[in-house]
C-alpha positions as CSV (number, residue, x, y, z in Angstrom):
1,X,113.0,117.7,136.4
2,X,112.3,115.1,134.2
3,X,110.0,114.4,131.1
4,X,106.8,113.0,131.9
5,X,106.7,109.1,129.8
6,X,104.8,109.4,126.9
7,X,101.3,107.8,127.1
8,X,100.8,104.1,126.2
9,X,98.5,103.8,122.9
10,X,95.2,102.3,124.6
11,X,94.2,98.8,123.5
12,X,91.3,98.7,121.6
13,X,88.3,99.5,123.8
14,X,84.2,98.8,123.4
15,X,84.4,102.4,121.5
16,X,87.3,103.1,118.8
17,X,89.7,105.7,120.4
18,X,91.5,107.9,118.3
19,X,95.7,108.7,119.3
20,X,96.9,112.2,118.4
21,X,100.7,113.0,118.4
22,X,101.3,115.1,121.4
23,X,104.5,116.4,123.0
24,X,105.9,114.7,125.8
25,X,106.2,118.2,128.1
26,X,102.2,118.7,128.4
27,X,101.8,115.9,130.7
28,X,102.2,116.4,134.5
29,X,103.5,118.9,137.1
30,X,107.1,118.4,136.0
31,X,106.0,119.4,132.4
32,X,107.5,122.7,132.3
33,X,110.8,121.9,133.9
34,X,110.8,119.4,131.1
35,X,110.2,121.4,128.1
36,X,113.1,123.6,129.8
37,X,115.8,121.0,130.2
38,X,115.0,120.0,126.1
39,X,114.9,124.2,125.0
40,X,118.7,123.8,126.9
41,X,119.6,120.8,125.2
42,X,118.7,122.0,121.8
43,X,120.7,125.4,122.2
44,X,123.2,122.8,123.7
45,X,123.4,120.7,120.7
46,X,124.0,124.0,118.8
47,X,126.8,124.5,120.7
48,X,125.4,127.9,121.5
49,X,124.6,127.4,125.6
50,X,127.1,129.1,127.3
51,X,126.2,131.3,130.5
52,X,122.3,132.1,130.0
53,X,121.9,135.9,131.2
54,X,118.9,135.6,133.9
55,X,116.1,137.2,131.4
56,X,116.9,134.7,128.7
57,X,116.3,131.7,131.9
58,X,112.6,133.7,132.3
59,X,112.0,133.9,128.9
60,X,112.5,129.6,128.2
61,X,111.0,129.4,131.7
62,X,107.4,131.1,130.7
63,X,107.6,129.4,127.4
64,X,107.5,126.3,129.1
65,X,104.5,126.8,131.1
66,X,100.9,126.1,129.8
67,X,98.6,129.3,128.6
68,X,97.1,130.1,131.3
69,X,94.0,130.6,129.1
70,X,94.0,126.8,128.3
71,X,94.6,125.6,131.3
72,X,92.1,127.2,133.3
73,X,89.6,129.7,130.7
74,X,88.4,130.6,134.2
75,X,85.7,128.3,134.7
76,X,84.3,128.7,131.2
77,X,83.5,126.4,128.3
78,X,85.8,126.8,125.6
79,X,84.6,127.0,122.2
80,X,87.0,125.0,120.1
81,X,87.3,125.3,116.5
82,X,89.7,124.6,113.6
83,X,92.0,126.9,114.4
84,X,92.3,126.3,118.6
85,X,91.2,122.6,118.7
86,X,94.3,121.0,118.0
87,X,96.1,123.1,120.6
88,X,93.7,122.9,123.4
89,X,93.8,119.2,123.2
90,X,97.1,119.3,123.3
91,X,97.9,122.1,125.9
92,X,95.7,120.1,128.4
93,X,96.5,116.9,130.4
94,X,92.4,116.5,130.9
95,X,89.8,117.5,128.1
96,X,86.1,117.0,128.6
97,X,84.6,118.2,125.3
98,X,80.9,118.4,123.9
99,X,80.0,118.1,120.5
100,X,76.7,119.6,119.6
101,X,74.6,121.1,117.0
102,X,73.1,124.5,116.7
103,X,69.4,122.8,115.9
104,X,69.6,120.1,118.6
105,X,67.6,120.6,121.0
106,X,68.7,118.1,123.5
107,X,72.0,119.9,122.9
108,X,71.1,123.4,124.9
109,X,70.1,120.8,128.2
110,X,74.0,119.4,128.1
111,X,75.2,122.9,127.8
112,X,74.5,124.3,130.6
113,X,74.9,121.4,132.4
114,X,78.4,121.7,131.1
115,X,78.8,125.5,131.7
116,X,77.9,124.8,135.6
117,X,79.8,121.8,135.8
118,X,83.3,124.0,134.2
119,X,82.2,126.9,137.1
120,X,82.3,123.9,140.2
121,X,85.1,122.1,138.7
122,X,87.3,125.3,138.4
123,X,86.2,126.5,142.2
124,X,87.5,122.9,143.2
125,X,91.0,123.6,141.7
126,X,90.3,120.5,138.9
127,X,93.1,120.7,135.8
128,X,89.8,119.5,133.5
129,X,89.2,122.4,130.7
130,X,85.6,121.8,129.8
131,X,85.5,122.3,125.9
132,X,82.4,122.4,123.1
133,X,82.2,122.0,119.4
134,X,79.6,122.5,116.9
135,X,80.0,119.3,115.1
136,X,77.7,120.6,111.6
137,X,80.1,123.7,111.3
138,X,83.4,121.8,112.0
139,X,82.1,118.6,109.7
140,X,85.8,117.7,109.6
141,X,86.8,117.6,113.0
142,X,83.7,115.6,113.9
143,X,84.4,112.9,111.5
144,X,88.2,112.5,112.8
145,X,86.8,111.9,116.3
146,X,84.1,110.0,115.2
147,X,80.9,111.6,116.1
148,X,77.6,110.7,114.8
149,X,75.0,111.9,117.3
150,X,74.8,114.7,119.2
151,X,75.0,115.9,121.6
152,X,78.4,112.9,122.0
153,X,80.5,113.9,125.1
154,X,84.1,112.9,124.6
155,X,87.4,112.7,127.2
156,X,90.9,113.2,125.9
157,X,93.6,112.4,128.5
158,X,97.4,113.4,126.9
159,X,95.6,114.4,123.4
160,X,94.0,110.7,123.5
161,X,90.4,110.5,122.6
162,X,88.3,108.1,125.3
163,X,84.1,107.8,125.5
164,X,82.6,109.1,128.5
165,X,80.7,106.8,130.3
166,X,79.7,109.0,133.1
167,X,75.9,110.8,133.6
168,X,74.6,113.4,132.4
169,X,71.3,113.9,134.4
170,X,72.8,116.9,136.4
171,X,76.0,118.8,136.5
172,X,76.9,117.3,139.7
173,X,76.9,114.0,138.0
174,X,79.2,115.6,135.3
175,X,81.5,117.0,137.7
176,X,81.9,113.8,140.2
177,X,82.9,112.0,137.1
178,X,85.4,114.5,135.4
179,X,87.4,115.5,139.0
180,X,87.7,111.2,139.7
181,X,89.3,111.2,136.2
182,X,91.1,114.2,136.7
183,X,92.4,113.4,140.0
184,X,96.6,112.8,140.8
185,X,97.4,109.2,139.7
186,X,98.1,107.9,143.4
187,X,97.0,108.9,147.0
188,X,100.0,109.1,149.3
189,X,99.5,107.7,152.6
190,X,102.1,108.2,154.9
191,X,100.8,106.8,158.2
192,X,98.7,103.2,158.6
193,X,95.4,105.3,159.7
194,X,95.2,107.0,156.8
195,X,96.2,103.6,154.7
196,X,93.1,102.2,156.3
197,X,91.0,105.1,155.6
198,X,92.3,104.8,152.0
199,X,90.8,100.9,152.0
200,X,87.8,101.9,153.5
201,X,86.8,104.2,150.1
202,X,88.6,102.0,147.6
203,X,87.6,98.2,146.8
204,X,90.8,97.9,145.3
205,X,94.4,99.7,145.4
206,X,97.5,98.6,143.9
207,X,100.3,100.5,146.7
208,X,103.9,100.5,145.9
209,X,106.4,101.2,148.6
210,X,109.5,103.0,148.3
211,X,111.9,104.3,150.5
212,X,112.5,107.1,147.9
213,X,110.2,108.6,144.8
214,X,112.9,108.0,142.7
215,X,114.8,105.5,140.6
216,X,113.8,103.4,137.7
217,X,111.3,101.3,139.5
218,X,109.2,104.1,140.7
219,X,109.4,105.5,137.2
220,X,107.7,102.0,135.9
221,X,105.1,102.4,138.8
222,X,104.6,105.8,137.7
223,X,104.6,104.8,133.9
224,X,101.4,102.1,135.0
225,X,99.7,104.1,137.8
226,X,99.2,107.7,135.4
227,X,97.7,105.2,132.6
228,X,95.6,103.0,134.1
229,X,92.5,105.1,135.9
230,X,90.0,101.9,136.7
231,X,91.9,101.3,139.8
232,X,92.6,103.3,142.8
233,X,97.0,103.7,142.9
234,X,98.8,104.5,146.0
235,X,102.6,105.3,146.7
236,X,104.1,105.5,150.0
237,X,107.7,106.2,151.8
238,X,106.6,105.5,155.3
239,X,107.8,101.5,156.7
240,X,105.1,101.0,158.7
241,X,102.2,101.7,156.4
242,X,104.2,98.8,153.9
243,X,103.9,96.8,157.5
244,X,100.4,97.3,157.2
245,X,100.1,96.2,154.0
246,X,102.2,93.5,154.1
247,X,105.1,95.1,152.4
248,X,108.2,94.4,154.4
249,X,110.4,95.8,151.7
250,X,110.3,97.7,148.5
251,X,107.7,96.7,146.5
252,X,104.0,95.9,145.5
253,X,100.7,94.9,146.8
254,X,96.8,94.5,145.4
255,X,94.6,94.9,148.4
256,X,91.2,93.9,147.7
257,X,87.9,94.2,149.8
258,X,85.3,93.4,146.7
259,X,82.1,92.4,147.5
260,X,81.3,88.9,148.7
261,X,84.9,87.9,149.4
262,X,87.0,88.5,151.8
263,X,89.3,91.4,151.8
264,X,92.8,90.0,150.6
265,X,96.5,91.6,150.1
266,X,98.3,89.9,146.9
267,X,102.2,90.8,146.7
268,X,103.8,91.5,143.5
269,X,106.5,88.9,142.7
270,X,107.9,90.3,139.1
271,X,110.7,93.0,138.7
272,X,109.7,96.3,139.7
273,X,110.9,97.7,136.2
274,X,109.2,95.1,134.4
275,X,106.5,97.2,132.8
276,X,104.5,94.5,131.0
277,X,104.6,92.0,134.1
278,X,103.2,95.3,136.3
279,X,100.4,95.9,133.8
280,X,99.4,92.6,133.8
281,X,99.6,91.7,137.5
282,X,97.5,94.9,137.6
283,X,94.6,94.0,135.7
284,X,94.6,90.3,136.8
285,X,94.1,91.8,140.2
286,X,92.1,95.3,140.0
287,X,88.7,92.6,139.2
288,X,86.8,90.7,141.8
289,X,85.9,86.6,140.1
290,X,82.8,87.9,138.6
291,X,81.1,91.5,138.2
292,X,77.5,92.5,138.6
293,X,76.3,94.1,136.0
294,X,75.0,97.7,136.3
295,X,75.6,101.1,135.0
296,X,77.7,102.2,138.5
297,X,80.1,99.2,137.1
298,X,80.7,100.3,133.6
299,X,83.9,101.6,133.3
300,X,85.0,98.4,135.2
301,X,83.3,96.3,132.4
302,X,84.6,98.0,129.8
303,X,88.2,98.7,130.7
304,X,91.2,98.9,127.7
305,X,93.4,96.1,129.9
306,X,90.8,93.5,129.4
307,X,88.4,94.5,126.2
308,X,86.9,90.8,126.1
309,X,84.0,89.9,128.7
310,X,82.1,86.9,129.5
311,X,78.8,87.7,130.5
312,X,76.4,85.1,132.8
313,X,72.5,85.7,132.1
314,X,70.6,83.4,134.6
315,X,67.6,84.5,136.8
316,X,67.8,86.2,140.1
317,X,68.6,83.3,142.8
318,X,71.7,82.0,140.3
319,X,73.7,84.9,140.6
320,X,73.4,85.4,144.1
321,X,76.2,84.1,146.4
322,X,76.0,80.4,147.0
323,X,73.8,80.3,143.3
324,X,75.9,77.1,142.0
325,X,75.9,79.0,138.0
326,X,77.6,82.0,140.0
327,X,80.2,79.6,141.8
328,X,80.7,77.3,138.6
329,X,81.4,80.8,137.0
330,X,83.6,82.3,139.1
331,X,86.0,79.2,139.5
332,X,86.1,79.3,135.7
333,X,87.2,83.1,136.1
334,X,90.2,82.4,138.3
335,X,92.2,80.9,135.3
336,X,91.1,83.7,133.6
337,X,92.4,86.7,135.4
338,X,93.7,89.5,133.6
339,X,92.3,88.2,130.5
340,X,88.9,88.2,130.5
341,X,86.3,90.1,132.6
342,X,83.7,87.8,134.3
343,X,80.3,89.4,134.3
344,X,76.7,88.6,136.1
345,X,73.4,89.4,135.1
346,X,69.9,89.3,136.6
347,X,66.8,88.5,134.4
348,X,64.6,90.2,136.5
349,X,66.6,93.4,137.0
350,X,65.8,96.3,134.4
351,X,70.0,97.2,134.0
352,X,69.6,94.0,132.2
353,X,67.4,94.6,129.7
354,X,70.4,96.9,127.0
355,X,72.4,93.6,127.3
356,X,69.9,91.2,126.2
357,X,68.5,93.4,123.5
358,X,72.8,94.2,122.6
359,X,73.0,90.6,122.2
360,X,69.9,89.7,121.3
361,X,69.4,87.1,123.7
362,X,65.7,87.4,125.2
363,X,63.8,84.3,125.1
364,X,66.8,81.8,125.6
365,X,67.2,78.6,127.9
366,X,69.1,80.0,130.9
367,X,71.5,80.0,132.6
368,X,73.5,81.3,129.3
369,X,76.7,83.0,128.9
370,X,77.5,85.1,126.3
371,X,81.6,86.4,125.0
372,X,82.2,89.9,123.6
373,X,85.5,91.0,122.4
374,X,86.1,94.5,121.3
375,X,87.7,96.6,118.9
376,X,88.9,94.5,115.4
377,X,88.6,91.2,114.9
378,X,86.2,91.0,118.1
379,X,82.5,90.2,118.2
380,X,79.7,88.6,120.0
381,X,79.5,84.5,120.9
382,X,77.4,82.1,122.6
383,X,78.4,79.7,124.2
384,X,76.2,76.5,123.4
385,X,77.6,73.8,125.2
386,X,76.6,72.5,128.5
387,X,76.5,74.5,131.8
388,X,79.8,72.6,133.3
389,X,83.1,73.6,134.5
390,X,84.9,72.4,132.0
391,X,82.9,73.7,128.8
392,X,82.8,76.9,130.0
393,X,86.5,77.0,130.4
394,X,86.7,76.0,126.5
395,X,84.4,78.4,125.4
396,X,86.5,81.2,127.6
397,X,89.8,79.9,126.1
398,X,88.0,80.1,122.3
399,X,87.3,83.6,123.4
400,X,90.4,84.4,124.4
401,X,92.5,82.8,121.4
402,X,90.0,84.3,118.6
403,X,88.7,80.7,117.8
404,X,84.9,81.2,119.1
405,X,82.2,80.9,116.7
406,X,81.0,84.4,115.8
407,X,77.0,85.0,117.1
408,X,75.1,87.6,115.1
409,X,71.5,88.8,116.5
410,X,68.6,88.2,114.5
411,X,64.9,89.3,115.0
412,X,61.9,87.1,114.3
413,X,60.8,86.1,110.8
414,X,58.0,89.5,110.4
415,X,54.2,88.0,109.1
416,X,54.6,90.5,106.8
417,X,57.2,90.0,104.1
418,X,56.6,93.6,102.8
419,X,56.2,97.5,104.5
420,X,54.8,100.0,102.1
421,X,56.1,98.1,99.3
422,X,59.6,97.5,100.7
423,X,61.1,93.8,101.8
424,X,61.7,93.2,105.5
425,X,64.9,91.0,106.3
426,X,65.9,90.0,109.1
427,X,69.5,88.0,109.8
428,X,67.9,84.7,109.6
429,X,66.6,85.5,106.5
430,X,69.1,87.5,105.2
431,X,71.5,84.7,102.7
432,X,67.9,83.4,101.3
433,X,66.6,87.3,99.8
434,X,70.1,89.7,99.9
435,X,72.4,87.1,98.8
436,X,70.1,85.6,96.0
437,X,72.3,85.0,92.9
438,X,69.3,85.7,90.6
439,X,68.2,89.4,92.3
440,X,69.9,92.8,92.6
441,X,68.8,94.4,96.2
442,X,69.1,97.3,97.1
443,X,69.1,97.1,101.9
444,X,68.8,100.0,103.7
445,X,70.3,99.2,107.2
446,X,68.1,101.7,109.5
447,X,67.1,102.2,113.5
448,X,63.6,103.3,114.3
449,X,64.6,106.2,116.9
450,X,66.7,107.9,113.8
451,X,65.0,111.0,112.3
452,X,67.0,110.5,108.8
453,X,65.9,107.4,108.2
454,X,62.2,108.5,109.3
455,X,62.6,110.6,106.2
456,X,64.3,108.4,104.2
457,X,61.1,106.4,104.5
458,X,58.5,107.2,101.9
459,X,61.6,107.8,99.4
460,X,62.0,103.9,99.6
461,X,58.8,103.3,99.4
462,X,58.2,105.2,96.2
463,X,61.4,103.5,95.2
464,X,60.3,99.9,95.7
465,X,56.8,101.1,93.9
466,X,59.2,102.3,91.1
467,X,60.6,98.9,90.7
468,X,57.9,96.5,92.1
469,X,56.9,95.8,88.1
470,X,60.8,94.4,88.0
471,X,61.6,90.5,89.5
472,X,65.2,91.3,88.9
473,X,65.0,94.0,92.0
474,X,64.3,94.1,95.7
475,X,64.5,97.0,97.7
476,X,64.7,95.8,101.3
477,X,65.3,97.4,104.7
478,X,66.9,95.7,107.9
479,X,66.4,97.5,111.6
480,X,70.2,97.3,112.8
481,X,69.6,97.5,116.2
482,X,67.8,93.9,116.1
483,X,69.8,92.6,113.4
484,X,73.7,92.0,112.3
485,X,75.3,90.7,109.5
486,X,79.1,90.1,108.6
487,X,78.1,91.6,105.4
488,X,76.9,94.6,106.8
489,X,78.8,96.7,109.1
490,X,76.9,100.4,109.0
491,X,78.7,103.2,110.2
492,X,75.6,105.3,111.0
493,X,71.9,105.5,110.0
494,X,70.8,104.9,107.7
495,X,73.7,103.2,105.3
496,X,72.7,102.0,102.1
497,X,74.4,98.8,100.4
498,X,73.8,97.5,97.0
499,X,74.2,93.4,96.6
500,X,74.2,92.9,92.9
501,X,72.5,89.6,91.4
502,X,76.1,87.2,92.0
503,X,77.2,84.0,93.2
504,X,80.1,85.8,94.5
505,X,78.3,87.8,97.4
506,X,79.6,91.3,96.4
507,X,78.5,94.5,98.0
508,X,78.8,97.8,97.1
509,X,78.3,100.9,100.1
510,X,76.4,104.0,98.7
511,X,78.3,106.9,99.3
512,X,76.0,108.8,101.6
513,X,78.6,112.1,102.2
514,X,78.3,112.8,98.8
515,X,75.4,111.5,96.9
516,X,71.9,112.6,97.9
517,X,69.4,110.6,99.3
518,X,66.8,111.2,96.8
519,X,64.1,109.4,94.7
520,X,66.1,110.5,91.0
521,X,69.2,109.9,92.9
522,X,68.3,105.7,94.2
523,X,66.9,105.3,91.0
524,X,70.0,106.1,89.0
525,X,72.2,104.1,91.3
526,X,69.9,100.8,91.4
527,X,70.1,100.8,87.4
528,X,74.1,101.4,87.1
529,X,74.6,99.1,89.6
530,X,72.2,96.4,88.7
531,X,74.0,93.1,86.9
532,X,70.0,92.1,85.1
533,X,69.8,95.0,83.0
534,X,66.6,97.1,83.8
535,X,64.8,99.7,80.6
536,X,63.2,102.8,81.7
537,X,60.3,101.5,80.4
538,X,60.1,98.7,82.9
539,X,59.6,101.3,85.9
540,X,56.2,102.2,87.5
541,X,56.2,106.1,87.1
542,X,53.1,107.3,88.8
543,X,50.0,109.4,86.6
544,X,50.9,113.0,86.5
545,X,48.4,115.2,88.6
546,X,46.2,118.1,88.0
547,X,47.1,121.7,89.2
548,X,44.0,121.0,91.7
549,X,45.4,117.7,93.0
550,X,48.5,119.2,93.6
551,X,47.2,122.0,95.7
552,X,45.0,119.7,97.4
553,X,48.1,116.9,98.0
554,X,50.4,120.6,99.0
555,X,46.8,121.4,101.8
556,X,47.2,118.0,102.9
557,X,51.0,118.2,103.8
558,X,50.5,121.1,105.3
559,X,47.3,119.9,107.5
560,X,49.5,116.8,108.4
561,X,52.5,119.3,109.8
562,X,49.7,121.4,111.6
563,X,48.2,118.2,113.7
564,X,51.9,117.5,114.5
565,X,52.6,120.7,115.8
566,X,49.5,120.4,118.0
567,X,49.9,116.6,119.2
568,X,53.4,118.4,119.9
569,X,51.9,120.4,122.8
570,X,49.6,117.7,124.5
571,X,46.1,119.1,123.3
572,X,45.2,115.5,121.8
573,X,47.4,113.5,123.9
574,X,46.9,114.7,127.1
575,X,43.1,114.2,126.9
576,X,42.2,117.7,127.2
577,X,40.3,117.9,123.9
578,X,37.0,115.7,123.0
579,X,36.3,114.4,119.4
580,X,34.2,117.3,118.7
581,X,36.5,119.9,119.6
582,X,39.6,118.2,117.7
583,X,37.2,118.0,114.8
584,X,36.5,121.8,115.1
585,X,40.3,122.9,115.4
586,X,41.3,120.8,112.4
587,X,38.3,122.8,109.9
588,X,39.5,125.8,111.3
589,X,43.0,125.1,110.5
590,X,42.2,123.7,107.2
591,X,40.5,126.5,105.9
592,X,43.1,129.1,107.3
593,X,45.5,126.8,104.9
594,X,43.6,126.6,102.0
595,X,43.7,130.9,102.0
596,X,47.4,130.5,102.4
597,X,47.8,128.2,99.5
598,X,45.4,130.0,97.0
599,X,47.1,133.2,98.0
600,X,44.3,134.5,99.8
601,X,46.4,135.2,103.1
């Protein structure tokens, strides 16, 4: 046997991935007779391999293999922690992991999802070990893999983190997704029938022929086929299945049947052992001109080969074939292949709608086309030339070569300039109030659907009411799925940034993993950080209340929690209760509070 070739480190997809050394023996079939051949070598090296007595061959033999209890964990959900994580990830060619929280609710949904999806996937014979991880106990291993939400499903093929992009509606969807990454890296077809059956599943398959399934040219198809899973890979030995595909000696082919043109067979013309010229013939020709966008096409969108798209947004009958935008598109895209994915989007179709808000881009003039590079250095662009040949294929070359104009999303100027005390920016406004040389702002960079910055709310409020006496200070907030800012770049929500009162456009991150988000806490950072110096006495600090207005404020919190609690179950939302009776609930709730918080109860 041989070792299996290490993996190739993944270029830079639409989510970071994160590599993990791994040994080479944990990575196909021929694993174990790998790790043997090096446990020989080493005692070779040694000079202590002479005749091996039969029990010592069993003993390196078993050593070699996978635990079974890895490999398999009949058809349960491993719990990985710090102690097993590291070795399960790299024990296991296939991972599909969970990270969840005890007090997430959505959480206990995916679960069993997952635990039904682990039983049908180890019935089917899959190599996938279906893993969890409570991210708020493990803190550390959820930061190294980047986690921020839960419950985050995550894929690691060869000990290398990828996103998942499948469904999790139902475990079935779960499953169909993990066995089709899971699967071997080719089909073999050894007889023209089942070629064609092969074509009649696939929309694209890159088949080598070889007379034999060996040799350094079907180790660089190998190398190419186990890395790259977009595509469908097939290997064959038989002469008259390469007939078929129009392979009349060793070598390869990219048949095609994508929709809307015509089904084609595209022969290889570099070295067989030329691993770059294979990868890139691959993803020139694994991509039809131009892609529709929709969820099913994802993973084709987003693929590691190519991480820079360009996406057409034009209304329904331009992006159907024969719509000249579409045509003018897609013979821009054929100088492009390889390079950059060509995508097409419908106004009118609702998959739409998470790319214009991504980019921003409701209300423009169509037909528009839009760039996205990912990973560092990338970003979004607009193209704002004319709708031509020729400018489109400058604006794809600017993409390409990292010369486009960066495009940054920007909500409307609000009517309001102020919310409960606190500035509103937006990204057109944002040079004119958070870069003001004569102001120190404090920007809270927030999403509305995020339940800490729900309760970060009324702290910056009573913040900006602690300052609003003080010109020298702003405390804004920016919603940062509308907005985006080169100065800005939050990791989570919500992040705080200080910009102190400079010509020099500074910024300072507050440290959210280690200082609290509290009123005292803000306060103290706002007047260390701040270049106008600001007194104590120049703050608002609010009248001190009575023992009665602080049970009374105490009754109200508590009131407020108790209609919450009932909205929670549909009483008032589902119409079941009149005015009268919500009236009557709320007194009778009141006053079963106010005994609780004079001690009565």
């Amino acid at each position: 046997g041989r070792a299996a070739p290490k993996p190739r480190p993944s270029a830079t997809a639409a989510q970071p991935r994160h590599a993990m050394s791994i040994s080479q023996g944990s990575m196909d079939s021929r694993a174990p007779q790998a790790r043997l051949r090096r446990a020989c070598g080493a005692l070779r090296m040694q000079g202590r391999l002479q005749i091996l007595p039969l029990s010592m061959v069993l003993v390196l033999l078993l050593a070699s293999l996978p635990s079974p209890s890895l490999a398999v964990n009949g058809g349960k959900v491993m719990k990985l922690d710090a102690d097993n994580f590291n070795t399960a990830i790299r024990e296991n060619k296939f991972v599909l992991l969970s990270w969840h929280s005890t007090t997430c609710t959505a959480c206990e949904d995916v679960s069993r999802k997952l635990e039904d999806a682990a039983e049908k996937l180890h019935a089917a014979g899959s190599p996938v070990l279906v893993a969890s991880c409570d991210g708020n106990f493990w803190g550390a291993l959820r930061d190294k893999y980047g986690v921020m939400r839960y419950p985050t499903l995550q894929w690691f093929k060869y000990g290398e983190m990828q996103p998942y992009t499948g469904g999790a509606d139902s475990a079935m969807e779960i499953v169909e997704w993990a066995s089709r990454k899971g699967r071997p890296w080719a089909a073999k077809p050894d007889t023209p029938e089942k070629l064609k059956a092969l074509e009649a599943t696939e929309i694209a398959i890159i088949l080598a022929y070889f007379k034999e399934p060996k040799g350094e040219a079907y180790d660089t198809f190998f190398r190419v086929g186990d890395d790259i899973e977009d595509v469908r890979f097939a290997v064959t030995s038989d002469a008259a299945t390469a007939k078929a595909a129009g392979l009349k000696r060793e070598g390869v082919v990219a048949l095609t049947n994508f929709e809307d043109e015509a089904r084609a067979a595209v022969p290889y013309k570099g070295k067989l052992t030329d691993e770059a010229a294979l990868r890139a013939f691959v993803s020139a020709e694994k991509l039809p001109l131009s892609i529709e966008f929709k969820p099913a096409h994802e993973e084709r969108i987003y693929n590691r080969d190519v991480p820079k798209q360009l996406f057409l947004l034009s209304h329904a009958r331009d992006v159907v074939p024969g719509g000249k935008p579409l045509e003018t598109f897609r013979e821009v895209s054929k100088e492009f292949r390889g390079r950059l994915v060509f995508v097409h989007a419908a106004l009118e179709v609702p998959a739409t709608e998470p790319l214009l808000k991504h980019f921003g881009a409701g209300g423009q003039e169509y037909p528009l086309v839009l760039g996205l590079a990912s990973g560092a250095g990338g970003g979004k662009y607009m193209h704002r030339g004319g709708f031509n040949q020729k400018e489109l294929a400058e604006f794809a070359r600017s993409v390409v070569n990292g010369t486009a104009q960066h495009y940054y999303k920007s909500a409307n100027v609000p009517e309001k300039a102020k919310e409960k005390g606190v500035t509103v920016v937006v990204s057109k406004e944002f040079h004119r109030i958070v870069n003001d040389p004569t102001k120190d702002v404090l920007l809270e960079v927030y999403a509305p659907w995020c339940e800490h910055c729900k309760k970060l709310e009324p702290i910056m409020s009573k913040l900006a009411q602690r300052f609003k006496d003080v010109d020298s200070v702003v405390i804004a907030k920016m919603n940062g799925e509308e907005n985006e800012h080169p100065m800005v770049a939050p990791r989570g929500y919500p992040s705080l940034f200080f910009f102190p009162a400079s010509s020099e456009m500074l910024v300072t991150p507050y440290d959210n993993g280690e200082k609290p988000r509290t009123l005292k806490a803000l306060t103290e950072f706002v007047l260390q950080q701040a270049r106008t110096p600001v007194s104590d006495d120049m703050l608002y600090h609010p009248p001190k209340l009575s023992e009665e207005e602080r049970e009374e404020k105490k009754l109200q919190r508590h009131l407020r929690t108790a209609r919450r609690e009932i909205d929670a179950k549909g009483i008032y939302s589902t119409g079941t209760m009149d005015d009268s009776s919500k009236s009557f609930v709320e007194g009778m709730i009141k006053e079963q509070l106010r005994k609780e918080v004079h001690g009565e109860l």
